[in-house]
Structures are given as structure tokens and as C-alpha cells.
C-alpha positions in Angstrom: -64.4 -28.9 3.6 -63.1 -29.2 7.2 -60.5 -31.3 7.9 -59.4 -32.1 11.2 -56.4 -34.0 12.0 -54.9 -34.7 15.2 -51.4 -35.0 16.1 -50.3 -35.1 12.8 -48.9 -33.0 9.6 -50.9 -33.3 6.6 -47.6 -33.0 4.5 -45.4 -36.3 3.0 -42.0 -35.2 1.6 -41.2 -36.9 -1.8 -37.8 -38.1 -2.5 -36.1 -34.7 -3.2 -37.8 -33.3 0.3 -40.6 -31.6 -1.4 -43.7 -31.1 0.7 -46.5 -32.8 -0.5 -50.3 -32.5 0.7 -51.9 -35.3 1.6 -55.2 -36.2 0.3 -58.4 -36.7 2.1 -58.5 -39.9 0.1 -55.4 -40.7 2.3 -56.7 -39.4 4.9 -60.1 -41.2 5.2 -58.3 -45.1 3.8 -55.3 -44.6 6.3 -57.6 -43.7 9.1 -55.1 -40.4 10.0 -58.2 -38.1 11.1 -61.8 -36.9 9.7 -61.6 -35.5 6.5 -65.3 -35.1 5.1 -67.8 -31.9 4.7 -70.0 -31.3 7.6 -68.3 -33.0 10.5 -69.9 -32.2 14.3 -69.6 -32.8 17.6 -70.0 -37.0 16.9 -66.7 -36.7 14.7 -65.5 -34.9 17.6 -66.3 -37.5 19.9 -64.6 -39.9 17.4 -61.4 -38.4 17.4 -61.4 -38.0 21.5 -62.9 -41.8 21.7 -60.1 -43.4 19.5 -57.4 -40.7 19.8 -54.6 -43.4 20.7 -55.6 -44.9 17.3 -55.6 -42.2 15.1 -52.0 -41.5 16.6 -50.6 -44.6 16.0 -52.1 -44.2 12.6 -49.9 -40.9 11.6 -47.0 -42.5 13.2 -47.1 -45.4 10.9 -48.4 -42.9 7.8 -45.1 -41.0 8.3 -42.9 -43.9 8.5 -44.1 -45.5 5.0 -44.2 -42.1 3.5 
């Protein structure tokens, strides 16, 4: 699977700091990047189109987690 996230860690920390990855479950509902088998050059174009909102979107990910 490739994932590609932008601009963002794909670690949460749990209460005691621990690193924890995040899923592609998150990934895909919190809208933080593509996370899917087989992504091209339109999930490229995605990212690049709505960049501002996939930022915004790991900002506010890492602020609740």
C-alpha cells in the first residue's frame, strides 16, 4: 500500500508519549492524505489541488490527538 501524506506525521502520541501509527482508516475519515492501493497521478493532482485542506486537516488531527 502507498500512502502519501503531506505535511503531516503519521504518528499520535498516547497519554504516556508513546508513538502511535495512525491508521489509514484515520487517514481516509479525517481527510489527512491518500491512503489507498494504487494511487496515480489524479491522487496527485488531489493532494496539489486541495493541499491548503489537507493541511488544515493534520493541524486539527494533531490538536485532538
Amino acid at each position: 500500500m502507498n500512502i502519501l501524506v503531506l505535511n503531516a506525521i503519521l504518528y499520535t502520541a498516547d497519554e504516556k508519549g508513546v508513538l502511535i501509527p495512525i491508521t489509514t482508516i484515520a487517514i481516509n475519515q479525517e481527510k489527512l492524505g491518500i491512503a489507498k492501493d494504487n494511487w496515480d497521478e489524479t491522487d496527485l493532482v488531489e493532494i496539489i489541488d486541495n493541499n491548503r485542506s489537507y493541511v488544515d486537516n493534520c493541524v486539527n488531527y494533531r490538536g485532538k490527538n
